[in-house]
C-alpha positions, 0 to 999 in steps of 0.5 A: 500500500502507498502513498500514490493509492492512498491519494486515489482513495481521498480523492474518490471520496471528493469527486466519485469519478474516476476520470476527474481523479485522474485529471487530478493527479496527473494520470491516466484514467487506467493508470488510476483504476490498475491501482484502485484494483491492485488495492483491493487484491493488496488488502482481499477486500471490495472497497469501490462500487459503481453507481450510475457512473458514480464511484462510492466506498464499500463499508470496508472501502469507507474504513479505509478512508478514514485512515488514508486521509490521516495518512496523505495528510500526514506525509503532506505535512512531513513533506513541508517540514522537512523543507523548512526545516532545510532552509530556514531562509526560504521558510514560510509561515502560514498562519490561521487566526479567529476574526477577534485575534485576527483583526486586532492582534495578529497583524500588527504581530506579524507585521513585527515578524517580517521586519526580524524575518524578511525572508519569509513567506508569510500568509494569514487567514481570519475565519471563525474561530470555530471553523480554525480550531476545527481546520487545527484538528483536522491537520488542515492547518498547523499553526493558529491564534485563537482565544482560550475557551472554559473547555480546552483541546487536551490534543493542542499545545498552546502558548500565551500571546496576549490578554484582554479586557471583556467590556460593555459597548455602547454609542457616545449617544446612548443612555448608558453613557451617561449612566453614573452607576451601572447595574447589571439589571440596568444592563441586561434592560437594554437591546443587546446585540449577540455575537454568533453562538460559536463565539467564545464573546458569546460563550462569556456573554451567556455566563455573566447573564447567567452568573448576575441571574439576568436575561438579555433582551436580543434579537439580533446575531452578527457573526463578524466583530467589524459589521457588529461594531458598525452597528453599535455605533449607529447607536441604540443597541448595546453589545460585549466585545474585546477592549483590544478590538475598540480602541480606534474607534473609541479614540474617535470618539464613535464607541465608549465602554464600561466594565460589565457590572455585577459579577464580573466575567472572565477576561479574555486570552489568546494563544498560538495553538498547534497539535501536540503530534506536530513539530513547528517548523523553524518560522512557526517556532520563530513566530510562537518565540517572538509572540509568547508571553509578551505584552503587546505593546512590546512588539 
């Protein structure tokens, strides 16, 4: 069983047709079936079956998925390590992050790591923080920032990069900017906006309603921290976000805060997390070095 089979078998499953596979890798359409079969004799089992010109997986073809993706995934990863490893001058870094660490933190971080490291390649990707601790997990990708969260990946490595404030938002024009004493009744009467249910700000949003034994009167869900700071700002409704994340627009003069009243929640945290079975690479190592344990304002 190699590489080459293993492939065929992971990219059966995205496409069902043998002939797109083939396009795929660079082969010819019987060079892809000679190996689909020679698999099967190789394991004495009938993993592929034909359906209106689909190919499908038998139950012992669909166990066999399994492990191939972990398999190709793996050798990929090998593969791109060991050239880093050789040459830490043509090295990259590619980096995942969540919107909040990855709007307001990351880039002025990696805007650091280029000027130390010039020669590297560098991307980043902001996606939900969901979808990136998800992508970690899968070994899609090998690097992320994210935010600490009550329920921590036992299967993830994890170094402190930065930590935050949680606070209450609210227009210049709002009522609560001018509120003298701040209870979290008082708070929990006003029109909330809600981050999306996967988001850690929603997660201690819920605990410190729960903790202060109020309900939030909300409606309204934004899963993107800049359209819902766009919307607290055009004044009436409230919301809770990262202090790190409002400081341009409170220099402004478009957003003011407080600290939520009543019990107060969690602050936020963030860290570079990378699976425990992956060795960072010299530029991942590099980047996690410069990063760890550093208040931002020393980078």
């Amino acid at each position: 069983m190699n590489i080459v089979k293993l492939q065929i078998v992971v990219l059966i499953e995205k496409y069902k047709k043998v002939t797109d596979v083939a396009a795929e890798m660079g082969l010819k359409q019987p060079t892809v079936s000679f190996h689909m079969k020679s698999l099967e004799n190789e394991l004495g089992a009938s993993l592929f079956q034909y359906r209106s010109g689909r190919v499908l997986f038998t139950d012992a073809g669909r166990a066999l998925y399994q492990y191939a993706v972990r398999i190709v995934s793996l050798a990929a990863e090998a593969e791109r390590s060991v050239r880093q490893l050789s040459s830490f001058s043509s090295g990259t870094l590619e980096l995942e992050a969540g919107y909040l660490p990855g709007t307001y933190l990351v880039p002025k971080m990696l805007t650091q790591f280029i000027k130390l490291h010039p020669e590297a390649d560098v991307s980043l990707s902001v996606q939900s923080e969901h979808l990136v601790r998800e992508r970690l997990r899968a070994r899609d990708i090998q690097l992320a920032v994210l935010p600490v969260t009550d329920q921590p990946d036992e299967s993830l490595h994890t170094a402190l990069i930065a930590e935050d404030e949680v606070v209450l938002i609210f227009a210049p024009d709002h009522p609560l900017a001018g509120a003298v004493e701040l209870t979290a009744e008082t708070a929990a009467r006003e029109t909330w906006i809600q981050h999306d249910p996967t988001s850690f700000l929603r997660a201690i949003s819920d605990k410190w309603a729960q903790e202060n034994q109020v309900r939030l009167w909300s409606h309204t869900v934004v899963n993107t921290p800049e359209a819902f700071k766009r919307m607290v700002c055009e004044g009436g409704c409230v919301g809770l976000f990262s202090k790190k994340g409002i400081e341009a627009e409170v220099a402004a003069g478009r957003l003011q805060y407080a600290a939520l009243p009543g019990i107060p929640p969690k602050q936020a945290s963030y860290v570079a997390a990378w699976r425990k079975d992956h060795t960072l690479t010299p530029m991942q190592q590099a980047f996690v070095d410069m990063t760890a344990a550093k208040d931002e304002d020393e980078l």
